[in-house]
Each structure stands twice: as C-alpha cells, then as structure tokens.
N, C-alpha and C positions, 0 to 999 in steps of 0.2 A: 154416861160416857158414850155407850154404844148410838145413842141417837144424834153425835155433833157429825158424823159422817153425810146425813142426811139435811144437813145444813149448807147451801152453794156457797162456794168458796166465795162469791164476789161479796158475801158478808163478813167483812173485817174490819177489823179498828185497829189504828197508830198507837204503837206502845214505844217510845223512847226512839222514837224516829223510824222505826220496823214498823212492815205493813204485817197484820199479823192475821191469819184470818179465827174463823171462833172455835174451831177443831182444834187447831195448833198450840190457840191461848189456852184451852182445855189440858193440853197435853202435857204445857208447860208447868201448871199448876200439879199435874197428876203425877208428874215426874219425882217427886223427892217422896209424894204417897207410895209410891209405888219402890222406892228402896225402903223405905219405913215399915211394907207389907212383908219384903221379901226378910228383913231384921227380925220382925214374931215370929213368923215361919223357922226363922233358924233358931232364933233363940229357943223355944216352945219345940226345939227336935222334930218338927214337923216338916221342914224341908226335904224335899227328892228330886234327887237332880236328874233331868231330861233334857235330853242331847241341844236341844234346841236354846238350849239357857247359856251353850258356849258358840253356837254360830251363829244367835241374835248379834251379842256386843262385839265378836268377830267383824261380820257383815257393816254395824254401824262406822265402828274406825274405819273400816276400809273404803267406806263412803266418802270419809274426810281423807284419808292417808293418797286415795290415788289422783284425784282429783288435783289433789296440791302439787304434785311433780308437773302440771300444766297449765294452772291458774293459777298458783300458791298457794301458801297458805291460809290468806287473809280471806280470800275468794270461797275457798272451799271449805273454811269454817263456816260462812254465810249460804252458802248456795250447799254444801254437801249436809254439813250440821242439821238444814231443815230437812232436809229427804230420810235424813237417820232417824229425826224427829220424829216425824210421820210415822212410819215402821217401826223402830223400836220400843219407844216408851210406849205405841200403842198396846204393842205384845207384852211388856213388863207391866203395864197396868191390868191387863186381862189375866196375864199370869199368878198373879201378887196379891192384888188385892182383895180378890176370894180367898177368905176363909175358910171356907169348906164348901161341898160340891152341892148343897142346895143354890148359894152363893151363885157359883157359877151356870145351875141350870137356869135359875132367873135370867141373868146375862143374856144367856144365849136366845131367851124365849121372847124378849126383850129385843133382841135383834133381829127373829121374825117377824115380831110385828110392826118394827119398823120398816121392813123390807115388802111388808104388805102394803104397808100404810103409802111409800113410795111407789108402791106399782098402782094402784089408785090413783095416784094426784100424779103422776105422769100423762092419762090420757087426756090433762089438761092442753096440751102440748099439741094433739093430733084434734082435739075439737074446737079447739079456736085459732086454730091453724098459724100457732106463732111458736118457734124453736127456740126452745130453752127461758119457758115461759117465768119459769122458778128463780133463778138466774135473773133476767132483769129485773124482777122486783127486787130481789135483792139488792142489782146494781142501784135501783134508784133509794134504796137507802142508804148506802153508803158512797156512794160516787165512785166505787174501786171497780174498774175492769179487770176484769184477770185473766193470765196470760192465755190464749185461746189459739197459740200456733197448733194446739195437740186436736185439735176440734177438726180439723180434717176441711177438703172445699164444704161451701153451699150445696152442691149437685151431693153431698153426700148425707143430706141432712133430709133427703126425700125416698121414698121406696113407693113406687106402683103410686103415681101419684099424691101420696101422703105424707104430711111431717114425720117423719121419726122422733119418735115420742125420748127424753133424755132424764127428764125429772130431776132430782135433785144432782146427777152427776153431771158431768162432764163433757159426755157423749153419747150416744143413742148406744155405742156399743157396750159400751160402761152400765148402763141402764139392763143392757140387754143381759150383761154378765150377772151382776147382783142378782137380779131375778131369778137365774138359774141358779145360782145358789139357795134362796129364798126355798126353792121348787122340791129342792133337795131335802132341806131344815123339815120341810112339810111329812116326812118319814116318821122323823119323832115325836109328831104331836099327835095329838090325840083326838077325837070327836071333832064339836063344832068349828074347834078354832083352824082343825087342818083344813076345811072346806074355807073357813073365809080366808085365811090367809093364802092358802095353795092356788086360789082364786083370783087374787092380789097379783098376786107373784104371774102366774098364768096371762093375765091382762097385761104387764109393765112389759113379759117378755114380747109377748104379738105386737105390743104398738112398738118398742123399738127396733122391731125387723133387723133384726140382725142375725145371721144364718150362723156365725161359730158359737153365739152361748147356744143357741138349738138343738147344733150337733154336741155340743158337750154334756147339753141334758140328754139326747138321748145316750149317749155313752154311758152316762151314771146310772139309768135303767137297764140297760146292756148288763152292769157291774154286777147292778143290785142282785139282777134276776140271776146271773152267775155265782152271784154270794151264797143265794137262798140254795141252789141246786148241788151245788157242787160243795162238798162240807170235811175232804180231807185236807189237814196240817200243810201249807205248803202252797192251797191252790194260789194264792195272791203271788206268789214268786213264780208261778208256772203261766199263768195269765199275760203278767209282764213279760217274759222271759219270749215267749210266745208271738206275742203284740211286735217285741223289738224285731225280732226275727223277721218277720212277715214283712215289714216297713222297709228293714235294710235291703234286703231279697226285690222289694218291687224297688225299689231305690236305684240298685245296681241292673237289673234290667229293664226297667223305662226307660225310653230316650230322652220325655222328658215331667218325670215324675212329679214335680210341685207342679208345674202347669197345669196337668191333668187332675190332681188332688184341688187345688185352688177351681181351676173350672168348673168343676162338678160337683161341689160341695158347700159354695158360696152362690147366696142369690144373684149377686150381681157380677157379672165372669169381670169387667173390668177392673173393680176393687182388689180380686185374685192378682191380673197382670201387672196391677199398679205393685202391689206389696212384692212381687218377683223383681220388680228394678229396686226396689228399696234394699233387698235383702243383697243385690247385686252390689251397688253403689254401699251400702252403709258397711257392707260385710269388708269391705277395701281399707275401711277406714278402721276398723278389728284387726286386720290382720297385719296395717303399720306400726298400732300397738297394743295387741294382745294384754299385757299386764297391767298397765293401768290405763289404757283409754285413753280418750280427747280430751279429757276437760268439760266440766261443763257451760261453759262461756258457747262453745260452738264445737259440738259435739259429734257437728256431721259436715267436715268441711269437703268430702269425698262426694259431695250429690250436684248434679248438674242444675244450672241455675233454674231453671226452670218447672224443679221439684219443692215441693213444701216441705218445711223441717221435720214433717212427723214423723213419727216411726211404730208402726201398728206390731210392734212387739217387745214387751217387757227383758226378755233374755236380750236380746238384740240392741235396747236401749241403753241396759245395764255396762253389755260389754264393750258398748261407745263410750258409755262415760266413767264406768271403772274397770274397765277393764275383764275378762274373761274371769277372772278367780272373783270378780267383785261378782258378777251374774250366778257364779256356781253358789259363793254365801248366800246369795238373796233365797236361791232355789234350796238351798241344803236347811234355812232356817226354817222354810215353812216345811218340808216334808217333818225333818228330826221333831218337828212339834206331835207328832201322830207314833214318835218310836215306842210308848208302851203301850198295850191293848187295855181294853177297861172291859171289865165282867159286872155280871149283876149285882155276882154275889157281894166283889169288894167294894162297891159303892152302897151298898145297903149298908155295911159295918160304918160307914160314914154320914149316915141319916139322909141319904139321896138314892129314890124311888131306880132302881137297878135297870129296869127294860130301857128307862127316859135317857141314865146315864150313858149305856151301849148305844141307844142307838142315837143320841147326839153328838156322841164321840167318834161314830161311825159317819155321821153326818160331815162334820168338821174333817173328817180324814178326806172324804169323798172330796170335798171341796176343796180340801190341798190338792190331791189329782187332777181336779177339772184346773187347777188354777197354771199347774204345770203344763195341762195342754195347751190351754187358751193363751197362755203366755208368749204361745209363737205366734202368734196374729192380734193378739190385744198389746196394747200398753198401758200401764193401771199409772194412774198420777190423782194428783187434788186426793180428794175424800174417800174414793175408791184404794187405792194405795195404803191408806189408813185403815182399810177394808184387812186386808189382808194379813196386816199384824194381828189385829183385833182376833182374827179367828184363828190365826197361829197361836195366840196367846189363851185363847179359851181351848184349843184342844191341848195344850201342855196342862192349863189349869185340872184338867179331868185326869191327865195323868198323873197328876201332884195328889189326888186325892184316891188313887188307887193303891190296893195295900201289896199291890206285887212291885218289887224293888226295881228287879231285874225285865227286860222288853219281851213279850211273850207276841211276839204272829198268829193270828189264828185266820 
C-alpha cells in the first residue's frame, strides 16, 4: 500500500466511466479490508480507541457535507467523496490492518525506503534537464493529463539556474516535503540502512530547492535536540506555549510581519510576496463563508484575473473549500493520531523491538508538527495528500498496540 503514493498520478485507468488513478483504485479495493481489520480488532477485545478514529470520519463527511450547500450534492459526492478517499481510507487502512506492531514497524520501514528510493530517481529531473520527468512517462502510458493548475508557473520550476527536481510528486515542493519527512524516519533506523537511506532523502531534498521543508527539517533538529536536553513532564506543552507567545508578540509589533518572515526565510523573496497576495485575496473569500466554504467547482472566485488558482497552503485551501471547521478537522485528525505516548516497555509485551517502536512513534509525531507548520505555505494534493493519512494512520496504529489505555505526554 505504502509504495502506490510513489506512483504519478497521470498513471490511471477508466473504471465505469471514472478516471481513477492507481492509489485511489488501491484504496478502493483497501476500503472494505480495512472495516473487516477494524471488526477482529473489536471482536478479539483488541481495539483502543484514539482520538483520531472520531476526527478521521468527522473530517471525511465534512468533505462531502460542506461542499454540497454550494455545488450539491451530486458534485460533492464526486469531487469531495475523492478528497475523503485519499485521506481517510488511507489512515483506516494504516490503522486496521496491522495486526500488531511488528505489522506496522514493517510499514513504516517500508515507507522509508520508498522515500529513499524517490529521492534517488528524482535527480532524474535535474540531470536531464526535463521537469517532471516521471510524470510524462507515465503520461505517455496512459494518455491522462492530470490536473496541473497546483503546479505553480514555469519560472517556478527553476532555482539558481536548475530544474527543480519533483520526482514522483506533484511539485518540486511536494518532493521537497516528503524528503523531510524521509530525513526525520532516518532517527529510527539503525546502521547501514540510515546512511543509505538518510542519503536518499538528503539528495531529493537539495535537488528540489525548496527553502520551507529546509526550515522545517531544521526545526525538527531544533525539537529533537530539545527533547534529548530538556527531560521534565510537561516540556512539549512549555515549548509550544512559548513558540505561540513569541510569534503573537512579534506579530502585534511588526509593522509588517509575514513580509519579513516570508523575505528571509524563503530562497526566493518573490514566492514570499506572491503567497502574501494569495493569503490577502483567498483569505476574502474565507471570510464570506467561513462555515463551509466555496465549493469546489471554483473555490477562489476572490483572486484577481491575472492570478493562478493555486493556493500554497493546505489550512488556507481547506477553509476555501470546506470551510474553517473543515481545515480545523483536517488539522485535529492528524495531530489526535499522536494522542497516546508509546514506551519501550509496552511495545516489547507486544513482540515489537521497544527503542524501534518509540522512536518511530516519535518520528510520525514529529511529522505531524512539521506537517502543521508546513501547511501554511504547502498545499498537499495527488499522492502527497494520501501521504498524510498514511502516517496519521501508522502513528494511531502504534498506539492501538500500546498497552497504556489512557494518553500519557512525556
């Protein structure tokens, strides 16, 4: 399952008159596996419920429920239906179908090495100097283009004279994102395979130049090295509490605060000014309907012609098209997935090596934070999107197999 992510979307085949692509046909098929997982589970008194098991299917209806008050119904079963797709049954199938937490270490180890394996065959991309090299092969097997308003201009597919490298995703920045994930996973592996993979990973990110998964990896060393140092009850709520502080404080005394954060922290200062009119223009269109959104037929009728449809942020995108409560489920699904801590001890009573369990678990946490930051400047769609269930749904699976009931913070 975890390697159809890694598959370009323009590879898809006609099912019953749907273009379907080969992730989704996956998913379709994983879908009724994955209530049939979650049935042993119950049946066998083995289920534990984690928060994230009631803001998944939340999240999902609300996909379809807001959409329809502005496209209908018929629309936003077809067009919201796939989005819920993508994301839910990803994370019910990660969730579920592990049986116990060897099960899911495989999974996850399984998805490092495909995340290597993609940071490798992306500098395909930069050494033969053709963008989105993966992608047209694909295209010319199947004849399907797909849909490429999220792809951003040409001038942005270049850094310091070079392609930006995108590999099997979407985007150079999508590319960029993965990897830092990838870079992350590299904590809980062990020996040779951290060097070649962290390697992998390491490569996908330089060639896709992209400056916010950069800063986000450095943030999760920032984290890390805070985690190791600082070891009283409470730190991760003092960290936060701290972070927000500091932000609002320079927020309310900058004159003009995202400019300055955007300018200096992004390689390219115009990409910064570009997403400041997005955030201007698209935010007009949030705040005529806050509760459920535009629609997604045309979900940003508030941007001046002259502006491309994209929108370089996931929260941002969300609350165009479902609405603000839709963007807060999307946010609330993936954190609640990391709500109980995992120890050494209780994953050894479940025949799964205790240091591997912790620190993958800690891994997947990590990457639910970097995905919240990155989420104000990325927008995750195609295969990437499916990304994100995937690892919501492995970090609940870790806690399905930890033998503390109740959520313990450490």
């Amino acid at each position: 399952m975890v390697f159809v992510i890694f598959i370009p979307d323009e590879l898809s085949f006609a099912l019953f008159g749907l273009r379907l692509t080969v992730a989704r046909l996956v998913l379709l098929v994983l879908a009724p596996c994955a209530l049939i997982a979650y049935g042993r589970l119950i049946g066998a008194g083995r289920y534990r419920f984690v928060l994230s098991d009631l803001f998944m299917p939340l999240a999902g209806l609300w996909m379809i429920f807001a959409p329809s008050t502005a496209d209908g119904l018929s629309e936003a079963l077809v067009k919201g239906g796939v989005i819920a797709l993508d994301f839910v049954v990803a994370y019910a199938a990660m969730r579920a179908i592990p049986q116990n937490g060897r099960q899911t270490e495989a999974l996850v180890k399984s998805l490092c090495a495909g995340l290597a394996v993609a940071g490798y065959v992306s500098t395909l991309d930069p050494l033969t100097g053709t963008p989105f090299l993966l992608h047209a092969w694909a295209l010319a097997i199947s004849g399907y283009q797909f849909d490429t308003t999220m792809s951003g201009s040409a001038e942005d597919l270049f850094r310091f004279g070079l392609i930006r490298a995108s590999g099997p995703f979407g985007h150079p920045i999508l590319l960029g994102t993965a990897m830092a994930y990838g870079l992350v996973f590299t904590y809980a592996l062990r020996g040779t395979l951290r060097v070649v993979w962290g390697v992998g990973c390491a490569i996908g990110l330089v060639a896709s130049f992209s400056s916010a998964p950069l800063l986000a990896l450095t943030l999760a060393v920032a984290l890390a090295i805070y985690g190791k140092c600082v070891q009283f009850r409470g730190r991760w709520l003092l960290i936060f509490g701290v972070t927000i502080g500091i932000f609002v404080l320079f927020v309310m005394l900058h004159p003009a605060p995202f400019g300055w954060l955007l300018g200096h922290f992004l390689l390219n200062a115009q990409t910064g000014n570009y997403r400041l009119l997005i955030w201007q223009y698209a935010g007009e269109g949030v705040l005529a309907s806050p509760m459920m959104g535009m629609g997604l037929i045309d979900p940003y009728p508030t941007r001046p012609a002259w502006m491309a449809q994209t929108v370089d942020s996931i929260w941002l995108m969300s609350a165009m098209q479902f609405g603000i409560p839709g963007s807060i489920l999307i946010a609330s699904s993936i954190v609640s997935a990391c709500w109980a801590s995992v120890t050494e001890r209780e994953n050894q009573e479940d025949g799964l090596p205790g240091v591997d369990a912790e620190r993958m678990a800690k891994c997947l946490s990590m990457n639910a934070f970097l995905t919240i930051f990155l989420g104000f400047t990325v927008h995750f769609w195609g295969t990437s999107w499916i990304l994100l269930g995937l690892m919501a749904g492995l970090r609940a699976s870790f806690s399905q197999f930890s033998t503390s009931v109740r959520p313990r913070y450490r």
